[in-house]
C-alpha positions as CSV (number, residue, x, y, z in Angstrom):
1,X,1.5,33.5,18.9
2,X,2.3,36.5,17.5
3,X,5.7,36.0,16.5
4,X,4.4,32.8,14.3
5,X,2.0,35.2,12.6
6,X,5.2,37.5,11.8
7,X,7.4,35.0,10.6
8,X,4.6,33.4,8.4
9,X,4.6,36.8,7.1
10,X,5.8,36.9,3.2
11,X,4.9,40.8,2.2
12,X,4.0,44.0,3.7
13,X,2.5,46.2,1.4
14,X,4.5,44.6,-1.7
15,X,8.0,44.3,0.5
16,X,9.2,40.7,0.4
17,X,10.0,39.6,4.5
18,X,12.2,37.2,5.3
19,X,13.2,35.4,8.3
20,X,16.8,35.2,8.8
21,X,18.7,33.7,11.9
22,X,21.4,35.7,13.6
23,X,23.8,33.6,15.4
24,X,26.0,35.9,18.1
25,X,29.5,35.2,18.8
26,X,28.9,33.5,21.8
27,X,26.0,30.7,19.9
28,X,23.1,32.6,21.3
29,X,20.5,32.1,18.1
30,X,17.5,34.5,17.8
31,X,15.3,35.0,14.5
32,X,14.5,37.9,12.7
33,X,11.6,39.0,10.2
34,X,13.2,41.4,8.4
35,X,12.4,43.2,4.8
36,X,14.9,42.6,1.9
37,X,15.2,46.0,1.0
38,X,16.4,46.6,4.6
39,X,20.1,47.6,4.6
40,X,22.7,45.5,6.9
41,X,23.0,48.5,8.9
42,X,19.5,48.2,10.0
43,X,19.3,44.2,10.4
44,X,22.3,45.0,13.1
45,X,20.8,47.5,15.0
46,X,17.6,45.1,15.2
47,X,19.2,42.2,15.9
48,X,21.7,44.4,19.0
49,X,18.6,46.1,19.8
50,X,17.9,49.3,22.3
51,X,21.3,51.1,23.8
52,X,23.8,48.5,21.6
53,X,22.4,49.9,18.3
54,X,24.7,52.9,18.6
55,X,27.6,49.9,18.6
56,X,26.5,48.5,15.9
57,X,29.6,50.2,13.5
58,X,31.9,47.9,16.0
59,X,30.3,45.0,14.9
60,X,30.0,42.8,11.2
61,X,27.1,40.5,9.8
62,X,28.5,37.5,8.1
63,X,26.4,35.6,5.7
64,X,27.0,31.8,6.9
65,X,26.5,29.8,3.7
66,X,29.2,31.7,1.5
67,X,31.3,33.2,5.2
68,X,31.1,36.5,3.3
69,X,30.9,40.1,5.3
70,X,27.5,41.9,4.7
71,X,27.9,45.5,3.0
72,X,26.5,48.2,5.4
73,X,25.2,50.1,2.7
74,X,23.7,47.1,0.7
75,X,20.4,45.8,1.3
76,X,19.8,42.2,2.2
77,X,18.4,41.8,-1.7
78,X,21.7,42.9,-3.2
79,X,23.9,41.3,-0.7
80,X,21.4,37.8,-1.8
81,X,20.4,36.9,1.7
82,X,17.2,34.2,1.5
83,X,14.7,33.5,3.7
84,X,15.7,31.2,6.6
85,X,19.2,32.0,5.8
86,X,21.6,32.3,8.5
87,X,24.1,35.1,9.4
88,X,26.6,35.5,12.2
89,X,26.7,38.8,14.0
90,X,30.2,39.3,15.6
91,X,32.4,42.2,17.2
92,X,35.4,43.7,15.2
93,X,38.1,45.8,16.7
94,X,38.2,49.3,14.7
């Protein structure tokens, strides 16, 4: 119940949310709520969670609709992620 109330969620304090779906390499699906001033950066280390945040350099966020890499440094706003949009989180040899 409390994940509904999340994703029903539109602002916090005047920070648009969004709920975006992260697909993994391996076509396991989990949603996020995240804000759209949040950088990339952050949406990876919540979407690898706990002890894999810390790999989260080794790994890229690819926007689905356009199959263009996500920006670290950008936020979801300037790298034009919308709601229910769908991004694929994947690992990258450095």
């Amino acid at each position: 119940m409390r994940e509904f109330e999340l994703q029903s969620l539109k602002s916090l304090r005047s920070v648009p949310l969004v709920c975006i779906k992260i697909i993994s390499s391996s076509g396991k699906a989990s949603n996020l709520t995240v804000s759209l001033r949040d950088t990339v950066k952050a949406v990876k280390d919540k979407a690898l969670g706990g002890e894999f945040s810390k790999e989260s350099p080794c790994y890229k966020l690819i926007l689905a609709r356009s199959s263009s890499e996500l920006i670290d440094q950008k936020t979801l706003e300037e790298e034009n992620v919308q709601d229910d949009g769908k991004c694929r989180i994947s690992y990258q040899d450095v």
